[in-house]
PQR file of N, CA, C, O and H, with PARSE charges and radii, in Angstrom:
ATOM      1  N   UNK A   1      73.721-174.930 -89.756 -0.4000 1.5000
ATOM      2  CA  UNK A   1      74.015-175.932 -88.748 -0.0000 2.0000
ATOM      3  C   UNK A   1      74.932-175.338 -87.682  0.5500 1.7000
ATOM      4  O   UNK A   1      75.539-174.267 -87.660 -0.5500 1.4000
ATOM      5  N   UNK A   2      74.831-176.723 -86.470 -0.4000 1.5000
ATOM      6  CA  UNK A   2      75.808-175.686 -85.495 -0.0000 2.0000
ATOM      7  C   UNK A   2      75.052-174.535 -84.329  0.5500 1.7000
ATOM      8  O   UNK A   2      75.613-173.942 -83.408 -0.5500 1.4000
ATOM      9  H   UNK A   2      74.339-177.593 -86.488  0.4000 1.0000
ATOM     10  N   UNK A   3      74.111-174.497 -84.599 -0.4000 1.5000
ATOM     11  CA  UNK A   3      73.450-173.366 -83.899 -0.0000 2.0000
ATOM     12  C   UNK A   3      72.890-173.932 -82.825  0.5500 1.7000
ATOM     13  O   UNK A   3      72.188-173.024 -82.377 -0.5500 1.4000
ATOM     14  H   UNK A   3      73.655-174.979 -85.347  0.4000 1.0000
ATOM     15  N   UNK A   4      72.731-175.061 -81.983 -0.4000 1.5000
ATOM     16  CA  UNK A   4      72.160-176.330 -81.398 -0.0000 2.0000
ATOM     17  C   UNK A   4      72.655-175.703 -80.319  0.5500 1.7000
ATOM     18  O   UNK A   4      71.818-175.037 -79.710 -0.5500 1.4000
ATOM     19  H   UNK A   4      73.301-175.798 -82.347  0.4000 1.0000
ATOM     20  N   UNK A   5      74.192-175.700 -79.708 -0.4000 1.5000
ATOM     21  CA  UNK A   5      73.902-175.121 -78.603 -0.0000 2.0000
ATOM     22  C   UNK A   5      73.963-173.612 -77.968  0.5500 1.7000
ATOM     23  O   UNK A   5      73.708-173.271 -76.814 -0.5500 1.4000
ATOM     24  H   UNK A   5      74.872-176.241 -80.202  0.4000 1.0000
ATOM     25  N   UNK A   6      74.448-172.690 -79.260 -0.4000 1.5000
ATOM     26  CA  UNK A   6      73.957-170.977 -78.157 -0.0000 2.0000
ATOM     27  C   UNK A   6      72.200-171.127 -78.564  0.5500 1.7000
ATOM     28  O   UNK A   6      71.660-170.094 -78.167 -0.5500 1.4000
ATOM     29  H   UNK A   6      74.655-172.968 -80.198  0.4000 1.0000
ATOM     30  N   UNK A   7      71.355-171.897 -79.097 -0.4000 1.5000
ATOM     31  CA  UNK A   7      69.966-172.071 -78.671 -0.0000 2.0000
ATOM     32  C   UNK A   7      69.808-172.442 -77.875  0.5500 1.7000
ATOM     33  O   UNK A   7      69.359-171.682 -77.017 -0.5500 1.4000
ATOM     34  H   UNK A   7      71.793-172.736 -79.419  0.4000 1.0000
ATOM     35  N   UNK A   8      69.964-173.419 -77.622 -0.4000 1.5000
ATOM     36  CA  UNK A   8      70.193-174.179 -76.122 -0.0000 2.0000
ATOM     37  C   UNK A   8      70.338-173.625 -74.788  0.5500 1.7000
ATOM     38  O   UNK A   8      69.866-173.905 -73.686 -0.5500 1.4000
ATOM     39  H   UNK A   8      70.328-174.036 -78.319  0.4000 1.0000
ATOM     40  N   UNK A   9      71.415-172.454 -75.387 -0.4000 1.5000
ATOM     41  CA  UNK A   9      71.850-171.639 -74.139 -0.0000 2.0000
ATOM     42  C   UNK A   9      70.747-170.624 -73.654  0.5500 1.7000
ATOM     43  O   UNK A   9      70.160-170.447 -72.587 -0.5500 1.4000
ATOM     44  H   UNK A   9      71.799-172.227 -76.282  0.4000 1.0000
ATOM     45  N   UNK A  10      70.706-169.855 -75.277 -0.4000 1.5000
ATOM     46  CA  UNK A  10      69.329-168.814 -74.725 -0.0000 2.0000
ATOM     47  C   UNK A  10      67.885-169.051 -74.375  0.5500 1.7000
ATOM     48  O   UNK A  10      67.053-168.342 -73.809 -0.5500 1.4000
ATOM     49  H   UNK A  10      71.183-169.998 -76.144  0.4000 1.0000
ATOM     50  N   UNK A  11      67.835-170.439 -74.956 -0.4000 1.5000
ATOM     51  CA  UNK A  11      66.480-171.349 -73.595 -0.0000 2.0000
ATOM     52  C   UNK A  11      66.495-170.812 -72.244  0.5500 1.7000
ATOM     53  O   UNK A  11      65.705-170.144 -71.577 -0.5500 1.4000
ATOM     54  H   UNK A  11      68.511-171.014 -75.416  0.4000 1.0000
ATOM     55  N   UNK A  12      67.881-171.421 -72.013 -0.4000 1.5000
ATOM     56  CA  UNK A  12      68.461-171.949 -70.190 -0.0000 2.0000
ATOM     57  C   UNK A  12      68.235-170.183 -69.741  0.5500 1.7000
ATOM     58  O   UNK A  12      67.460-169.916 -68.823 -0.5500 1.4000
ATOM     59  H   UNK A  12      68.523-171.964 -72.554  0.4000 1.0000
ATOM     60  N   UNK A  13      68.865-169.243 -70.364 -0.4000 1.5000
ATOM     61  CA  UNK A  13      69.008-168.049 -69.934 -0.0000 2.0000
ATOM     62  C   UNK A  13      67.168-167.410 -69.962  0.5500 1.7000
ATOM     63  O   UNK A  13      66.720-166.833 -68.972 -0.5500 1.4000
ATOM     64  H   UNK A  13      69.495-169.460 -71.109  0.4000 1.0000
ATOM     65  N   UNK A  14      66.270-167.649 -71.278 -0.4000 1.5000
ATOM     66  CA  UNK A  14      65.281-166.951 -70.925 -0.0000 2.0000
ATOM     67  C   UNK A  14      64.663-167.625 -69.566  0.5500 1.7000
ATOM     68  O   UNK A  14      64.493-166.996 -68.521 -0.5500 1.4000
ATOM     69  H   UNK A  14      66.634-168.118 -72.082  0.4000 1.0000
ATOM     70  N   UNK A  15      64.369-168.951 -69.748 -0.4000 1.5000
ATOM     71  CA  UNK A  15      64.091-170.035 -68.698 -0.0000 2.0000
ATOM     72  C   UNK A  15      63.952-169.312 -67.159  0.5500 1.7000
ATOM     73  O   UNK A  15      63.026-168.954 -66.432 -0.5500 1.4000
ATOM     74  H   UNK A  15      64.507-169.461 -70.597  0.4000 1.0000
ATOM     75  N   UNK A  16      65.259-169.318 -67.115 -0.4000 1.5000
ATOM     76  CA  UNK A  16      66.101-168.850 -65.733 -0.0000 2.0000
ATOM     77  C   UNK A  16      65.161-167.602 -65.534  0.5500 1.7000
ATOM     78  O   UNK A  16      64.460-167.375 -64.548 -0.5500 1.4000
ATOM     79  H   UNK A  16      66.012-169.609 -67.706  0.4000 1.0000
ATOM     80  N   UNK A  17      65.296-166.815 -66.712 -0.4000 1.5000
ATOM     81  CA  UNK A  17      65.123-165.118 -66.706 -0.0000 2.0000
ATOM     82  C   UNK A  17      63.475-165.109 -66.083  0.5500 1.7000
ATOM     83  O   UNK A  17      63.153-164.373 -65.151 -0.5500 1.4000
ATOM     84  H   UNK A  17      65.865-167.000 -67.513  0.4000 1.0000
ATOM     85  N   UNK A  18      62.595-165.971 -66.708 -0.4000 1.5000
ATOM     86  CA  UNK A  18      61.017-166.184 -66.951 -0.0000 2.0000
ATOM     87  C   UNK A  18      60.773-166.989 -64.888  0.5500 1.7000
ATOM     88  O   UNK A  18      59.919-166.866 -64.009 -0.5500 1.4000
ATOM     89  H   UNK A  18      62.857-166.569 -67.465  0.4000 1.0000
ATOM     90  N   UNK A  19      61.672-167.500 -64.989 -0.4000 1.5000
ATOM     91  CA  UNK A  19      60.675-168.172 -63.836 -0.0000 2.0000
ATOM     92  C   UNK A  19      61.935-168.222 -62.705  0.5500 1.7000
ATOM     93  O   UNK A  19      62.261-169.297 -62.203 -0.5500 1.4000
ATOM     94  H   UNK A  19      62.366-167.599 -65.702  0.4000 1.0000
ATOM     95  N   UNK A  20      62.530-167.104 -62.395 -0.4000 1.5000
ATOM     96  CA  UNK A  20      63.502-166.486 -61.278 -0.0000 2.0000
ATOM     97  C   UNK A  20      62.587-165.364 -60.209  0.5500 1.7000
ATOM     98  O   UNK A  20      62.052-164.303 -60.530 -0.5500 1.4000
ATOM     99  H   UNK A  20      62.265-166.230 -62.803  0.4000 1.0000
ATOM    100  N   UNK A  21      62.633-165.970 -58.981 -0.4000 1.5000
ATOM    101  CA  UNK A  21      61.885-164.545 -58.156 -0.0000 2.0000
ATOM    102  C   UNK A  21      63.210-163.744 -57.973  0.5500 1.7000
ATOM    103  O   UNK A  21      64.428-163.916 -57.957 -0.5500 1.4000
ATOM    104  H   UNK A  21      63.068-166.832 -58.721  0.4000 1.0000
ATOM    105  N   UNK A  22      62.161-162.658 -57.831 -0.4000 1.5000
ATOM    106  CA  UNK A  22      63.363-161.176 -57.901 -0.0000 2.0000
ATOM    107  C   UNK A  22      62.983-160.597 -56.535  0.5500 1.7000
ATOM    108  O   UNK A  22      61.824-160.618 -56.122 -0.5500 1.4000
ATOM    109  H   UNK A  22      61.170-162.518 -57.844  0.4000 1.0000
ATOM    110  N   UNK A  23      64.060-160.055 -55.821 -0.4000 1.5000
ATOM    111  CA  UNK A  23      63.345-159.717 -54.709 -0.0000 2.0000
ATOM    112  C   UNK A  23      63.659-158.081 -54.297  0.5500 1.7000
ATOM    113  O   UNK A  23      64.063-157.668 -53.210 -0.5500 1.4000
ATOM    114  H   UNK A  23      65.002-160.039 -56.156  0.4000 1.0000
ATOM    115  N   UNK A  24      63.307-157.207 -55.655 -0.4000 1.5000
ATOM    116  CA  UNK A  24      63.431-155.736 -55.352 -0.0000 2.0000
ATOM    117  C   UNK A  24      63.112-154.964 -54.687  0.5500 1.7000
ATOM    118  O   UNK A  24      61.939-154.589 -54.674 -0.5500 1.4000
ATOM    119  H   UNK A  24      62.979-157.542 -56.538  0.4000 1.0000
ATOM    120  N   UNK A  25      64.044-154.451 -53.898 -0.4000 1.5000
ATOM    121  CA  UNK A  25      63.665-153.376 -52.932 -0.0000 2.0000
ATOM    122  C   UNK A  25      63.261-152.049 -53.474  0.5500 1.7000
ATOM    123  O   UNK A  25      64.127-151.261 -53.852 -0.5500 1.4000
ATOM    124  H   UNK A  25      64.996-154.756 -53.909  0.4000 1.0000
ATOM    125  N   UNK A  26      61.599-151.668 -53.551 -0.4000 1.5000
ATOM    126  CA  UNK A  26      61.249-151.017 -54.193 -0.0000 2.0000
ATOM    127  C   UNK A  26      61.345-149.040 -53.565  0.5500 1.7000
ATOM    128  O   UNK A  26      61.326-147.962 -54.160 -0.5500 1.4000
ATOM    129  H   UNK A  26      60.895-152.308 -53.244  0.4000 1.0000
ATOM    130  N   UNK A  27      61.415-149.326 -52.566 -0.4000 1.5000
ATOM    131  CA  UNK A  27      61.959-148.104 -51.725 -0.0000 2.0000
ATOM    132  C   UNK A  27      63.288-147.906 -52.123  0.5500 1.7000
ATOM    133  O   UNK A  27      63.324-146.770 -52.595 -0.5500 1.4000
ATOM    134  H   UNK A  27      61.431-150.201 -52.082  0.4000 1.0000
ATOM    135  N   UNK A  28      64.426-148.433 -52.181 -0.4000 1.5000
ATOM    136  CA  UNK A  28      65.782-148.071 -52.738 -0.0000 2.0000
ATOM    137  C   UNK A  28      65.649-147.889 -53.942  0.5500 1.7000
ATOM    138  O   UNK A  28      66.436-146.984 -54.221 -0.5500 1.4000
ATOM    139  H   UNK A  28      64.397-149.356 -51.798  0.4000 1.0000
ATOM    140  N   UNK A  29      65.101-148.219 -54.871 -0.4000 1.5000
ATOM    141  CA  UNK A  29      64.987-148.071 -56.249 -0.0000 2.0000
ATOM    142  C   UNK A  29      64.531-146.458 -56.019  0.5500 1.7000
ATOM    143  O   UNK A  29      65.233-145.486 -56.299 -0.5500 1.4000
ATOM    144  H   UNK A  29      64.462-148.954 -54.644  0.4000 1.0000
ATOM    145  N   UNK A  30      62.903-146.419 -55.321 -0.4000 1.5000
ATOM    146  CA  UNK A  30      62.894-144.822 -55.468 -0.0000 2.0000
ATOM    147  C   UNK A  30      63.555-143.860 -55.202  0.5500 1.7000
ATOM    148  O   UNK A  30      63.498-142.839 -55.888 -0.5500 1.4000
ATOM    149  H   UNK A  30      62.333-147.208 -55.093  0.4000 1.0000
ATOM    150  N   UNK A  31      64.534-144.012 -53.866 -0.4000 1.5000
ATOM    151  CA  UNK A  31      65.173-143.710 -53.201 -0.0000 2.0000
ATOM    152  C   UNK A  31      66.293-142.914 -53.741  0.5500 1.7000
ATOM    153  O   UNK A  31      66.644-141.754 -53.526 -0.5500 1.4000
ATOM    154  H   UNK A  31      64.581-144.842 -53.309  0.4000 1.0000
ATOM    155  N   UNK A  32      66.816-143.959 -54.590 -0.4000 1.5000
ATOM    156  CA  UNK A  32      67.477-143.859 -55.768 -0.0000 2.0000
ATOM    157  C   UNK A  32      67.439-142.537 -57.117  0.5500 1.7000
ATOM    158  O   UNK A  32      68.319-141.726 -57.404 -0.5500 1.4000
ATOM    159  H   UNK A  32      66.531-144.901 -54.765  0.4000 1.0000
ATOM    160  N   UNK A  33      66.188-142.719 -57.683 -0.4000 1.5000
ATOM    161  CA  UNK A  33      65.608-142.427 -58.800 -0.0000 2.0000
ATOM    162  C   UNK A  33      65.572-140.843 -58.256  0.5500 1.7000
ATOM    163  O   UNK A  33      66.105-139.961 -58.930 -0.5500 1.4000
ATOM    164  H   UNK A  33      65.472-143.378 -57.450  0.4000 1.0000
ATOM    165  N   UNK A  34      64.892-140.540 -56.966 -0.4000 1.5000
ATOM    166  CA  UNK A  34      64.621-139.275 -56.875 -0.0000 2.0000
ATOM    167  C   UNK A  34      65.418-138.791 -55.980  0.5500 1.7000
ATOM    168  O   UNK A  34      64.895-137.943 -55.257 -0.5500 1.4000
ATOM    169  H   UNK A  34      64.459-141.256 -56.419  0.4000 1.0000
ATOM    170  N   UNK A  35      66.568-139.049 -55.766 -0.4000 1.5000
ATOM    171  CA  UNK A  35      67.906-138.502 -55.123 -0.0000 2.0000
ATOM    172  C   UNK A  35      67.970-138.250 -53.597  0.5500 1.7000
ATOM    173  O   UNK A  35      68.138-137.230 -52.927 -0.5500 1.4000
ATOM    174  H   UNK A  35      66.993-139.737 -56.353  0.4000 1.0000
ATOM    175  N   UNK A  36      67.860-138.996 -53.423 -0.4000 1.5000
ATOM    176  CA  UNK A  36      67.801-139.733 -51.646 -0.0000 2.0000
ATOM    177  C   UNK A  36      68.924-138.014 -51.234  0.5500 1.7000
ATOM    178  O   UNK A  36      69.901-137.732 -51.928 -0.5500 1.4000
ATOM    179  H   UNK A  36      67.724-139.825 -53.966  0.4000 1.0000
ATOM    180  N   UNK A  37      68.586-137.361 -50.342 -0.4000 1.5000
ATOM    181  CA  UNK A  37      69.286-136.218 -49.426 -0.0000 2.0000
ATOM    182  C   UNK A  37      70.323-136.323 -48.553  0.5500 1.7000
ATOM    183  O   UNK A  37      70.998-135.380 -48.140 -0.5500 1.4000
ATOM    184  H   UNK A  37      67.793-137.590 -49.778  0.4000 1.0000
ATOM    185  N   UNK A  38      70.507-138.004 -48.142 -0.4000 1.5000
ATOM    186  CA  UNK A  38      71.298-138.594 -47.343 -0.0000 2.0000
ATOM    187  C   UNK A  38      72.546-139.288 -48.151  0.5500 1.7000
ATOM    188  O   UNK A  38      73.674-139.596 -47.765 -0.5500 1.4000
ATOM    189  H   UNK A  38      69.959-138.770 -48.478  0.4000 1.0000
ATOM    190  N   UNK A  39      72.034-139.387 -49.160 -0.4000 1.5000
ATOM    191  CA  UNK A  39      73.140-139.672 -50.623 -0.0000 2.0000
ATOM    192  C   UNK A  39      73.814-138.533 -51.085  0.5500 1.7000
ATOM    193  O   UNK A  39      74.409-138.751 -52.140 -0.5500 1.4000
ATOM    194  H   UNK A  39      71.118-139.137 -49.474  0.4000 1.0000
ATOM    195  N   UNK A  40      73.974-136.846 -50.446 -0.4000 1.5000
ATOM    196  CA  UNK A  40      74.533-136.496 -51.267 -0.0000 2.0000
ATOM    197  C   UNK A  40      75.708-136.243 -50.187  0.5500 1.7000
ATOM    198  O   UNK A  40      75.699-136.769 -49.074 -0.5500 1.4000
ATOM    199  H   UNK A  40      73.491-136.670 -49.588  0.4000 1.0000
ATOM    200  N   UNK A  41      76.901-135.221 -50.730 -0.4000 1.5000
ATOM    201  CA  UNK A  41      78.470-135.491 -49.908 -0.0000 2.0000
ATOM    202  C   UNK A  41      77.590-134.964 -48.777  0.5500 1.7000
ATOM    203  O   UNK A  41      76.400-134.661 -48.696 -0.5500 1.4000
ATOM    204  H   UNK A  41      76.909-134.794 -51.634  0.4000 1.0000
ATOM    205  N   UNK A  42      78.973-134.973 -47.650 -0.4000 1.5000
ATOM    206  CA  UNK A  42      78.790-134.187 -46.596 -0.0000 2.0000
ATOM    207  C   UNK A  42      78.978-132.658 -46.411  0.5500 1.7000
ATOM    208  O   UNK A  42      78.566-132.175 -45.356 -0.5500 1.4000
ATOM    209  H   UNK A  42      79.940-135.219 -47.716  0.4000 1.0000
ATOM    210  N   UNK A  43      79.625-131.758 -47.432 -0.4000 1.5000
ATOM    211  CA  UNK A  43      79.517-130.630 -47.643 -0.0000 2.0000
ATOM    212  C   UNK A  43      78.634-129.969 -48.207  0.5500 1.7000
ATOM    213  O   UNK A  43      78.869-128.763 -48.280 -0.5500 1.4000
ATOM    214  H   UNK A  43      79.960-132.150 -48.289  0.4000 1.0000
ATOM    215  N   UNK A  44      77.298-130.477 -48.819 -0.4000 1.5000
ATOM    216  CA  UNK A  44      76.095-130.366 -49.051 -0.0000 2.0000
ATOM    217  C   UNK A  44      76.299-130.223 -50.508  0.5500 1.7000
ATOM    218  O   UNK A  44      75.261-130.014 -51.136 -0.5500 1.4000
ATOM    219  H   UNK A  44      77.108-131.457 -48.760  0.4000 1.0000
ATOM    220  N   UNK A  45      77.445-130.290 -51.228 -0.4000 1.5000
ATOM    221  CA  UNK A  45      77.668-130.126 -52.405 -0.0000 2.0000
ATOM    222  C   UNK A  45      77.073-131.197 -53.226  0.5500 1.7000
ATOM    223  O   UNK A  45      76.932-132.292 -52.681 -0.5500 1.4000
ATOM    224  H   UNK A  45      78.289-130.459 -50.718  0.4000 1.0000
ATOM    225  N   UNK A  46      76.532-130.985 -55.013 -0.4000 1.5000
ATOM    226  CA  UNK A  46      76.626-132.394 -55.515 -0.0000 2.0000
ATOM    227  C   UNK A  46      77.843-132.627 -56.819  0.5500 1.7000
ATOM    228  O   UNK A  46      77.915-132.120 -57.938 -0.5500 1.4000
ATOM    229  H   UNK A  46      76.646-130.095 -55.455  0.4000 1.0000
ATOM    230  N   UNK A  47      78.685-133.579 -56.137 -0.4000 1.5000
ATOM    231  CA  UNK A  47      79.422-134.200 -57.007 -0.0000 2.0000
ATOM    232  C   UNK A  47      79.453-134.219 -58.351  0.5500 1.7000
ATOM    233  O   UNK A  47      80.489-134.210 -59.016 -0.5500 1.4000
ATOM    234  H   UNK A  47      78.627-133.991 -55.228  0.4000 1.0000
ATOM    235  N   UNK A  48      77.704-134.258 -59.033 -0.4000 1.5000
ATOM    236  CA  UNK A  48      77.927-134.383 -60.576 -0.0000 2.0000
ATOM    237  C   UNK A  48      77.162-133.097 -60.682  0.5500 1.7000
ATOM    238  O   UNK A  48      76.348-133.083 -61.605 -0.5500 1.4000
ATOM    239  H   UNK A  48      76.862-134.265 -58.494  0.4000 1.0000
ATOM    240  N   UNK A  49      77.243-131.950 -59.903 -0.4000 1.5000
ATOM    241  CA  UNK A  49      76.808-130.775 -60.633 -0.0000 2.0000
ATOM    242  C   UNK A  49      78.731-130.262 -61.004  0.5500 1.7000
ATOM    243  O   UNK A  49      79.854-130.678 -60.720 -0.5500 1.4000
ATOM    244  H   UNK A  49      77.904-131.961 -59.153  0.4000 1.0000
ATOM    245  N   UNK A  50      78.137-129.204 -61.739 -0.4000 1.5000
ATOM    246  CA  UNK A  50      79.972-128.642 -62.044 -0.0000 2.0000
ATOM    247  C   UNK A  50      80.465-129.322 -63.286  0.5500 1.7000
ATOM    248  O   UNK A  50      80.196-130.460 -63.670 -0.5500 1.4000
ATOM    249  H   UNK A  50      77.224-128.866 -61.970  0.4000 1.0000
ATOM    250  N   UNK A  51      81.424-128.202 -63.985 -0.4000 1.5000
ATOM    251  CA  UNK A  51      82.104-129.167 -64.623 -0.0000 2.0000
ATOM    252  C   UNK A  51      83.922-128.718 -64.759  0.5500 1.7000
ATOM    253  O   UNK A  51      84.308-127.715 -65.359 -0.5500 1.4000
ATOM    254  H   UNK A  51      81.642-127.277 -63.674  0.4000 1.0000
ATOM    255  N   UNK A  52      84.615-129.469 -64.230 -0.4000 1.5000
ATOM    256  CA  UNK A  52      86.346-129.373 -63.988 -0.0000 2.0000
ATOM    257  C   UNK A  52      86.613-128.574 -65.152  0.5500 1.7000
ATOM    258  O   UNK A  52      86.478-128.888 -66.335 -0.5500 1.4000
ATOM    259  H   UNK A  52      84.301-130.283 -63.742  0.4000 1.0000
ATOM    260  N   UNK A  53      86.990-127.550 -64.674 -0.4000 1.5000
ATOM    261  CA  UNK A  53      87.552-126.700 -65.823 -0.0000 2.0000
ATOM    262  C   UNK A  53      89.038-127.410 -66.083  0.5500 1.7000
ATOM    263  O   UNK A  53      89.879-126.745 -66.687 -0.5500 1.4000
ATOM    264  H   UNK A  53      87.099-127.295 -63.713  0.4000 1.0000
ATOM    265  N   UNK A  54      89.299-128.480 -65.725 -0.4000 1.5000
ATOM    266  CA  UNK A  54      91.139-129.198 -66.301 -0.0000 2.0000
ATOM    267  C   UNK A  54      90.630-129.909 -67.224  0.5500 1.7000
ATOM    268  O   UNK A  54      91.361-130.107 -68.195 -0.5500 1.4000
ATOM    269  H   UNK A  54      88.615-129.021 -65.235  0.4000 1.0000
ATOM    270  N   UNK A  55      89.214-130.532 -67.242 -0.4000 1.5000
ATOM    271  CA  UNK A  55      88.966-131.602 -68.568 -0.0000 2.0000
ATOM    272  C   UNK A  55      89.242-130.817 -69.796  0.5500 1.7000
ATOM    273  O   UNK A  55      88.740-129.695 -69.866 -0.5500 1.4000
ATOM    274  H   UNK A  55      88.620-130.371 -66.454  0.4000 1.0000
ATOM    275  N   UNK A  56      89.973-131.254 -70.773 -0.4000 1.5000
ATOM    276  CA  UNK A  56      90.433-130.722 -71.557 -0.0000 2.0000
ATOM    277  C   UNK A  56      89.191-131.588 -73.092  0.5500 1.7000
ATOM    278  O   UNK A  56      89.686-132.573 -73.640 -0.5500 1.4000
ATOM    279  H   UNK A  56      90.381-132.166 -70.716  0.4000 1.0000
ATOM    280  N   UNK A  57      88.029-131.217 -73.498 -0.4000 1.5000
ATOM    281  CA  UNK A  57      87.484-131.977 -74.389 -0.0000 2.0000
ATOM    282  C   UNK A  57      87.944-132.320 -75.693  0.5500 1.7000
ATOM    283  O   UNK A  57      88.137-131.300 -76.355 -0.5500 1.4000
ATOM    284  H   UNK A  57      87.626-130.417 -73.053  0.4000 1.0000
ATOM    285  N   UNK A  58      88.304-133.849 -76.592 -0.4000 1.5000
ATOM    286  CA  UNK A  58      88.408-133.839 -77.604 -0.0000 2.0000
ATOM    287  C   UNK A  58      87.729-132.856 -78.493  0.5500 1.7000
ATOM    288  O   UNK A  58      88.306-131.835 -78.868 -0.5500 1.4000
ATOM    289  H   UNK A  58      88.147-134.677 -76.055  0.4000 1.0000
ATOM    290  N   UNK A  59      86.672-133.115 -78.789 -0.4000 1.5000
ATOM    291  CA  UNK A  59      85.234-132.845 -79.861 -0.0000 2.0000
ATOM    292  C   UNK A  59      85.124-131.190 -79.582  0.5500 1.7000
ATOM    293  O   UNK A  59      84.161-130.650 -80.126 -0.5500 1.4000
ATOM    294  H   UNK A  59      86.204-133.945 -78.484  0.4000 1.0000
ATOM    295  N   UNK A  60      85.964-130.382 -78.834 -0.4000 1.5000
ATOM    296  CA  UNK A  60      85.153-128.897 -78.376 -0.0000 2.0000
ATOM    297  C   UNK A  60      86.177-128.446 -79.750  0.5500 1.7000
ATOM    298  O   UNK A  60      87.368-128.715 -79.907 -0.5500 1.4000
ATOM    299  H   UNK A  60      86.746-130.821 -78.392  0.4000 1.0000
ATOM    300  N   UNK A  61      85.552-127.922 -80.362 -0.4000 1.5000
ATOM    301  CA  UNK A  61      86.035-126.871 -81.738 -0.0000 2.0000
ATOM    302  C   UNK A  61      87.463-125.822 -81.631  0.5500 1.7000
ATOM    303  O   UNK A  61      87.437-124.834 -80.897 -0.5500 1.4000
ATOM    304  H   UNK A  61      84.584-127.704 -80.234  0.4000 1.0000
ATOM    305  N   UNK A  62      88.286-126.062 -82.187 -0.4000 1.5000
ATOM    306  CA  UNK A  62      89.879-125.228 -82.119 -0.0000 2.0000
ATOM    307  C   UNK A  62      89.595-124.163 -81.674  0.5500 1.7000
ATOM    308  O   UNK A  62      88.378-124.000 -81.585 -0.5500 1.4000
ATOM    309  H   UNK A  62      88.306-126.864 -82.784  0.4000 1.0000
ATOM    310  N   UNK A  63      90.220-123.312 -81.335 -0.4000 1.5000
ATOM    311  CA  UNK A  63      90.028-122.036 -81.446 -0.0000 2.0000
ATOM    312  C   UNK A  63      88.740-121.506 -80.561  0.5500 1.7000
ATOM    313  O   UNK A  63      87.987-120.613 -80.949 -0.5500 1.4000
ATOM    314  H   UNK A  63      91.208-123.445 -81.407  0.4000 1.0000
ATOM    315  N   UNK A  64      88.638-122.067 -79.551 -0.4000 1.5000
ATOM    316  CA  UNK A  64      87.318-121.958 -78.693 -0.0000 2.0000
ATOM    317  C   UNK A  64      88.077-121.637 -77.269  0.5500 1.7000
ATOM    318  O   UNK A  64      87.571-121.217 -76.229 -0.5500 1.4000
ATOM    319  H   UNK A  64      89.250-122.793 -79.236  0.4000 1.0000
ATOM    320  N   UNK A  65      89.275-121.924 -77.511 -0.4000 1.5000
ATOM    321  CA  UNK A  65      89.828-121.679 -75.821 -0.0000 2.0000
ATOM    322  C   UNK A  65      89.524-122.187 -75.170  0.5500 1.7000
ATOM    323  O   UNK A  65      88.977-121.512 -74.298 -0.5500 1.4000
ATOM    324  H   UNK A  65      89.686-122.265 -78.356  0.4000 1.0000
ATOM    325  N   UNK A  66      89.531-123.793 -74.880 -0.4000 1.5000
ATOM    326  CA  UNK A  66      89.119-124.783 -73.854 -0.0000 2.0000
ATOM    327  C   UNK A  66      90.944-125.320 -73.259  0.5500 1.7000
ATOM    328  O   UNK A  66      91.392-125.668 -72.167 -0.5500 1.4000
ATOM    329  H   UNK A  66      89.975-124.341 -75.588  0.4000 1.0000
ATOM    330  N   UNK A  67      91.586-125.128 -74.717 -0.4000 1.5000
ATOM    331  CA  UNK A  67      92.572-125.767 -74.379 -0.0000 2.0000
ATOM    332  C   UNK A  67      93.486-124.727 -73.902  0.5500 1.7000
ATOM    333  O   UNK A  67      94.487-125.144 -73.321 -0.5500 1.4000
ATOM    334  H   UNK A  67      91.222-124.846 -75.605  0.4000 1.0000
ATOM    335  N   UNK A  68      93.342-123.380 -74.033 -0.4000 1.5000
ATOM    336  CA  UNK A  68      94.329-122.380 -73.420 -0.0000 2.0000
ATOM    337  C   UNK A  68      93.840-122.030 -72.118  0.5500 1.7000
ATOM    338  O   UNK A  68      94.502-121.356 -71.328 -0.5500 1.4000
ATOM    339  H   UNK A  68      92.529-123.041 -74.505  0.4000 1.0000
ATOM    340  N   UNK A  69      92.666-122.488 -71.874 -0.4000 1.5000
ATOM    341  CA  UNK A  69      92.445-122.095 -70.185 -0.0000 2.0000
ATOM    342  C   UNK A  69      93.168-121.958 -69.588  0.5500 1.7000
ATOM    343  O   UNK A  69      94.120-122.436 -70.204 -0.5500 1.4000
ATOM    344  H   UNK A  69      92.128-123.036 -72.516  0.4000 1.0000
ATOM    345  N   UNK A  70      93.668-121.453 -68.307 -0.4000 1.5000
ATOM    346  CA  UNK A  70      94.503-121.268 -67.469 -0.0000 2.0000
ATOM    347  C   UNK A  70      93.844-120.968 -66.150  0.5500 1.7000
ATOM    348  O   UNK A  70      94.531-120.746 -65.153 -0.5500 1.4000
ATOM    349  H   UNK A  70      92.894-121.065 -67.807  0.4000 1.0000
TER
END
């Protein structure tokens, strides 16, 4: 018992979900997906290539010299 209204709720939510127009811009999505040229910095660099040699990783194994970097 008791369950009356989060059923209730996930009606209202599929409901909503089932018969909501969506109005996706399907060009930004691709745009997106395959790395738009105008999205990257202005130094032609990309941001998530590289990795900061200061991150210091939990999980990287002792004695591996991540943490004595300098």
């Amino acid at each position: 018992m008791g369950r009356g209204r989060a059923k209730a709720k996930q009606t209202k939510v599929a409901r909503e979900l089932k018969y909501r127009e969506f109005n996706t811009d399907f060009n930004q999505l691709q745009r997106e997906l395959h790395g738009d040229d105008r999205l990257s910095s202005a130094d032609g660099s990309d941001a998530t290539t590289g990795e900061s040699e200061d991150f210091d990783d939990p999980y990287d194994e002792p004695g591996n010299g991540s943490a004595n970097r300098r």
